[in-house]
N, C-alpha and C positions, 0 to 999 in steps of 0.2 A: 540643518542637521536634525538628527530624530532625536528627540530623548529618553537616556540611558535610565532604566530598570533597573532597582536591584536586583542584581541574578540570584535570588536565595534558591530557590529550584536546583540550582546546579550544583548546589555542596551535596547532594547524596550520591553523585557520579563518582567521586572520589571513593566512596566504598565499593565500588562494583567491580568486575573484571568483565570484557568482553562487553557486549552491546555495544547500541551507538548512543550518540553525544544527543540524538532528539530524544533519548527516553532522560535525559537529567530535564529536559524545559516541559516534561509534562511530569517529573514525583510529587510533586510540590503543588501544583493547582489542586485548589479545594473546592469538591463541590459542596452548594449551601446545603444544609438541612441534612437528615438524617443518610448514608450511604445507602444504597439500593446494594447487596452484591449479586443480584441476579443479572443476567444480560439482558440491556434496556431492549423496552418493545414498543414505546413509546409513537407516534406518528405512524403507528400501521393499520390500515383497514383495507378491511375483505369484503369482497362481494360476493358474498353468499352460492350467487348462479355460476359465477364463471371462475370463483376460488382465486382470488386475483389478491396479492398482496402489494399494499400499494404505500408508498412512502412520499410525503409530504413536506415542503419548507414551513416549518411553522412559524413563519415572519410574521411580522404586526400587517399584515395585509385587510383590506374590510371586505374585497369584491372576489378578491382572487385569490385560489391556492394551489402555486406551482407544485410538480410534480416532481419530486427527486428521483425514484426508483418506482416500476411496476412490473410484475412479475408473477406466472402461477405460486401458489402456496405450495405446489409437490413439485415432485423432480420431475423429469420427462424422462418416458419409457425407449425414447428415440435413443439414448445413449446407455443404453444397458449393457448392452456387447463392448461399449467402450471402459464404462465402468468395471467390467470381469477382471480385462484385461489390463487396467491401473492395478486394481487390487491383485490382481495375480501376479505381478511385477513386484509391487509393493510388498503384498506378504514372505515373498523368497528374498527380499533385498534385504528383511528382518531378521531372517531365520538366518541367513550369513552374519547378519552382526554390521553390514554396512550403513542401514538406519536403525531409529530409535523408535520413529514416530515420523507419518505422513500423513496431510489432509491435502485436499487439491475441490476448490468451486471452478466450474465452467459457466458460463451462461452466454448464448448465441443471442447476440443482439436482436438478430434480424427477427427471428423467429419467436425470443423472447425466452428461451425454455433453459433448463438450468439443471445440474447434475453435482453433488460432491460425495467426496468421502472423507468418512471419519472429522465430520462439522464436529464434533464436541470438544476434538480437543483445543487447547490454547498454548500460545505461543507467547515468545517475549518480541514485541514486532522490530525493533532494533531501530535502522535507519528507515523501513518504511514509513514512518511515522512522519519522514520529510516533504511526506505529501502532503500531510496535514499541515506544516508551516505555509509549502506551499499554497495551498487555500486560502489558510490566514492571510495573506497577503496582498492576495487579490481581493480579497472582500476589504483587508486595509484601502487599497489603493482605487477603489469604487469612488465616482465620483471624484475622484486629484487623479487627473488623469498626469500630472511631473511626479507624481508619488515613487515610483519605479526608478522614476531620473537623477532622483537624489542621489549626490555623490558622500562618500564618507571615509574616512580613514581608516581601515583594519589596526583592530591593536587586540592581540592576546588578551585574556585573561590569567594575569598574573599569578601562576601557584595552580590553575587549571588544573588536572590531569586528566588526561582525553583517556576513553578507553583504549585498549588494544584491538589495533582493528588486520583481519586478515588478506583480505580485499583494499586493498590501496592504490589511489591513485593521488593527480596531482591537487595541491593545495594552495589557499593566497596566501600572497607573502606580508610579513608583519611591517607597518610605516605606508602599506600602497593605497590610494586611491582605488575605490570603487564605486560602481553606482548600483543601488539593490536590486536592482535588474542583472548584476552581472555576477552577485552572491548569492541569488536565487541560480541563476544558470548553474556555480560550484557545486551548490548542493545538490540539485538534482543529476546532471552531467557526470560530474566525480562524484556524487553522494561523500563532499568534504565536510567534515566536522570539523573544522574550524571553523568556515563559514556559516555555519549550521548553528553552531555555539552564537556567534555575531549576533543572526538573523531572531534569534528566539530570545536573545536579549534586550532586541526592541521590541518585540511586537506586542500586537493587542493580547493578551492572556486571557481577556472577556471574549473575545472573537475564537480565541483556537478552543477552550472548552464549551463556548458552544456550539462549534462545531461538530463535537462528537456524539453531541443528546440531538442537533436535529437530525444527524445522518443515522442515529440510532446504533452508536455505537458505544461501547463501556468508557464511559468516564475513568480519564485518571482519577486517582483517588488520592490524598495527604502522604507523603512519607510512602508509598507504598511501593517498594523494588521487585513486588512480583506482579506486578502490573500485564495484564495478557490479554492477546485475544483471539479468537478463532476466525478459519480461514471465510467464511463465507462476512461477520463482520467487517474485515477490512476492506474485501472487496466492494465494498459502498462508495468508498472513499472513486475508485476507479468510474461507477456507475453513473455516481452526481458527476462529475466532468464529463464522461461518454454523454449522460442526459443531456445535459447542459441547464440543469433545474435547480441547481443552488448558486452558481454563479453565473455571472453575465455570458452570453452565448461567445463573446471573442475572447473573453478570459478564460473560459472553459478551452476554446481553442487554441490560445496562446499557452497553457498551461500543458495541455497535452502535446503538444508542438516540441515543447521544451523536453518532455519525458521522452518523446522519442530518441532524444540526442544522447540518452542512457550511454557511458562507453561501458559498461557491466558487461560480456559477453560468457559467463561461464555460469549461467543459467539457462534459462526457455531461450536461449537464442542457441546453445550450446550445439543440438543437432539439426538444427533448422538451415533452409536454404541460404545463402549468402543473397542480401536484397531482398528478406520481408523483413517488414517495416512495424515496427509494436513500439508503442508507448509505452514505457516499462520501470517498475523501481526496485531495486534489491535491498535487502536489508540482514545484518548477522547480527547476532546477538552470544548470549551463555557466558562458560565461563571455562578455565583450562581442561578440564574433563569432559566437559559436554557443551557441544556448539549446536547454533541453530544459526541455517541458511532459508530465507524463503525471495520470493519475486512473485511481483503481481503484475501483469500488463492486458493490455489489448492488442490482439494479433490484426491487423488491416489486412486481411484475407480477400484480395479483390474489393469487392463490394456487399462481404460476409464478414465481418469484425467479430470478434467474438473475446472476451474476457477470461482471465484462465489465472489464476491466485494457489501458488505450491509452497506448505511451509513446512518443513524437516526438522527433525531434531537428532543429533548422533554425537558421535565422537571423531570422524573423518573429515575435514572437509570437501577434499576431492570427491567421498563417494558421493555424500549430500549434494553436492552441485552436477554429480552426473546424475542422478538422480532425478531433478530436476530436468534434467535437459532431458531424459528420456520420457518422461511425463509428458512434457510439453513436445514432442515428437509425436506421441501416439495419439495425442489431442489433434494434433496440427496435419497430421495423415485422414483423421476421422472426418475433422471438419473441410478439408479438402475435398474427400471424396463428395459428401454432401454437398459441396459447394458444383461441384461440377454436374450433378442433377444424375449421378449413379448410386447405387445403394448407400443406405443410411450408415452404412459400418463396411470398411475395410480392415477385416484382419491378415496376422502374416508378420512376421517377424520383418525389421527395421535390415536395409542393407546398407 
């Protein structure tokens, strides 16, 4: 059996409305020493000639330093016509009143090169945050290779209160048998908070925050319910698995294995063909006035993958999720044509 944490992290969910159950296992983790509130930049270096920004595992290593993420420092001018065409979508989806707020990072594996809009702003990331447990876990079970196969009881948290969530699906049941291999599946598959809630009750707390300073992303911070981040931020989280440069290369691959099994379908799959294949997480957040939908995946475009991170903020839900799904259409038409070796940019309205 694992042993049980106190869950103090999870008493400031009870003040919240909306979000998910992974933003109560990270209000509470303190980082030491003074708060930084600027967005960490920590492990990145440039190569001056080829403008290359390059992210780094900062493990106790002596000989070697894995690679998390490399990437130019600018955008690519190859997606300009596509970017017009987000923001020209975007800007009239505002002026109606059916968003509030859109950013959206691309970056094409193959070719390496990377495009967003509107990086500044921040988001509350909700359930995506399930990938970061995810992680945790694996780097947990590094080395116990039965770590996974342990079996354990499901029991509630007594007086809990789970956010409200819009997106639901199925959940485990209270008294059953599992093994943390198959509470990892809930979570990610259903994006369940309850097993979410379980899962972040054991885990290493040293392992998930630091996770986010080596992948370079904003530390939780004490007590703090406005905890955020922006779209190009979290998509790290996608990039260290695609790399396979912060965890093991089968963990990296069983991990994304498992994100494919997403049942989420009313995001970036929303206008897409029936049978592409992305590894993908959703996440809501906000609160009865104002919600946020966002989804971050890897589309397996043939032998063209490419990364694609959409985060909204409004008052609809339905528009925010078609929103979404239009986003990721006009990406997924873009990167199509390219993939097929005809012009860099197909425009033309969606039939």
């Amino acid at each position: 059996m694992l042993s049980k944490k106190v869950p103090a992290y999870y008493l400031i969910i009870a003040v919240l409305i909306g979000g998910a159950a992974t933003f109560a296992a990270i209000s509470l983790i303190t980082k030491s020493g003074t708060q930084d509130t600027e967005r960490p930049t920590d492990y990145n270096d440039y190569n001056g000639e080829a403008n290359f920004k390059i992210i780094r595992d900062p493990g106790n290593y002596k000989y070697i330093s894995p690679i998390i993420s490399i990437e130019p420092v600018n955008e690519s001018e190859r997606y300009g016509a596509l970017k017009n065409e987000i923001q020209t979508f975007v800007d009239k989806e505002k002026q109606t009143g059916s968003v509030q707020s859109v950013s959206v990072y691309l970056k094409d594996f193959n070719k390496g090169e990377w495009m967003t809009i509107n990086p500044g702003e921040i988001y509350n990331p909700g359930s995506l945050l399930k990938v970061g447990v995810l992680i945790t876990y694996m780097r947990m079970a590094d080395g116990h290779p039965d770590f996974l196969k342990r079996e354990v009881v499901y029991h509630g948290e007594k007086g809990f209160v789970f956010p409200i969530e819009h997106y639901r699906s199925d959940t485990v049941i209270e008294g059953h048998t599992y093994k943390i291999s198959d509470l990892l599946e809930c979570m990610i598959k259903n994006s369940d908070n309850r097993a979410t809630v379980y899962l972040e009750n054991y885990m290493d707390t040293t392992i998930f925050k630091k996770e986010f300073a080596d992948l370079g992303i904003t530390e939780p911070r004490f007590n703090d319910p406005t905890y955020a981040l922006n779209v190009k931020e979290y998509s790290m989280m996608f990039k260290a698995l695609y790399n396979a440069g912060y965890l093991k290369r089968m963990a990296s691959e069983n991990s994304l294995s498992l994100l494919t099994q997403s049942t989420f379908k009313n995001g970036l799959l929303k206008e897409l063909p029936s049978g592409v294949v992305i590894a993908h997480k959703f996440g809501e957040a906000g609160n009865l006035s104002v919600h946020e939908l966002h989804e971050s995946g890897i589309i397996y475009l043939n032998n063209n993958p490419y990364l694609i991170t959409i985060m909204t903020k409004g008052t609809d839900w339905d528009k925010l999720s078609e929103t979404i799904g239009h986003i990721s259409r006009l990406a997924y038409d873009n990167m199509t044509t390219a993939a097929e070796g005809k012009n860099s940019y197909r425009s033309g309205s969606i039939k």
